[in-house]
N, C-alpha and C positions, 0 to 999 in steps of 0.2 A: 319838189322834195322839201323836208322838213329839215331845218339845218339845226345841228348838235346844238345841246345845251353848253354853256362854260362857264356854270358857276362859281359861288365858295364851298360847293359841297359835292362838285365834280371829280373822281373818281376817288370815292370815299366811301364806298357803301362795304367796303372787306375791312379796311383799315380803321374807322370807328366802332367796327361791330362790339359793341359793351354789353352782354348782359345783367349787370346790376344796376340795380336801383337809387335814386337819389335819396339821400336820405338828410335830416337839418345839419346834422354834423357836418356833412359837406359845402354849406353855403356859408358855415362862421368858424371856419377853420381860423387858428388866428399865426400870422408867422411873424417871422422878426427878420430885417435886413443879414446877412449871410447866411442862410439856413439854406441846405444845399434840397432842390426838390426835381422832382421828375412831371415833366409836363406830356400827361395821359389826356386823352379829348374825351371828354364825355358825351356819346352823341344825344342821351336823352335831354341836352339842355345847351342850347344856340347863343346864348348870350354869352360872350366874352369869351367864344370859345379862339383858340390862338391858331396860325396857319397849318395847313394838312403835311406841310413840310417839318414842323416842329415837333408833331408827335413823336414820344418815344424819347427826346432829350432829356438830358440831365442838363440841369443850372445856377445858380444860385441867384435867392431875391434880392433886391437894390432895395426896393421900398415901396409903400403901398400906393394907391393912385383910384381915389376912390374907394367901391367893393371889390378892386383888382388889384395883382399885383405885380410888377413890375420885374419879370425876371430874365438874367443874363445869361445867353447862351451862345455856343462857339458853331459856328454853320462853317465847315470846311476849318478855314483860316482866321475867318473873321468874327467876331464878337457880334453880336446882334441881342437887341433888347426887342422880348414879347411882352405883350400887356395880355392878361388871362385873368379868368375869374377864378375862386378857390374850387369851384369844382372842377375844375380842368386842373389841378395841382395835386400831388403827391409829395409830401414828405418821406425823404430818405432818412 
């Protein structure tokens, strides 16, 4: 028998479903340390995308880190920091 897959894009095929399209405003988006955003995954684009568990969060940025940006978010109790690309970001 063929044993399951278990990757980073394992049971993800409902939860990223995106139909829109990338567009450059999405890749030079520019933010500033507190600016409260929503980290949405974009599946049309793999790079810097943030864990399957973080979708849907609200956060706020710390600061930028590279093309990515470095934002704070509360998982239960605890504070935890994702690193994300601007196309996986949403400003609120």
């Amino acid at each position: 028998m063929v044993s399951k897959s278990h990757g980073p894009q394992h049971k993800t095929r409902e939860k990223f479903r995106n139909p829109a399209k990338l567009r450059v405003t999405d890749y030079i988006k520019s933010l500033k340390s507190g600016d409260v955003v929503a980290l949405v995954v974009n599946s049309s684009s793999q790079k810097g995308r943030p864990f399957r568990r973080f979708h849907g969060l609200t956060g706020k940025v710390l600061r930028a880190q590279g093309r990515s940006f470095v934002v704070e978010v509360y998982d239960g109790d605890m504070r935890k920091q994702v690193i994300a690309r601007p196309e996986h970001i949403k400003k609120l």
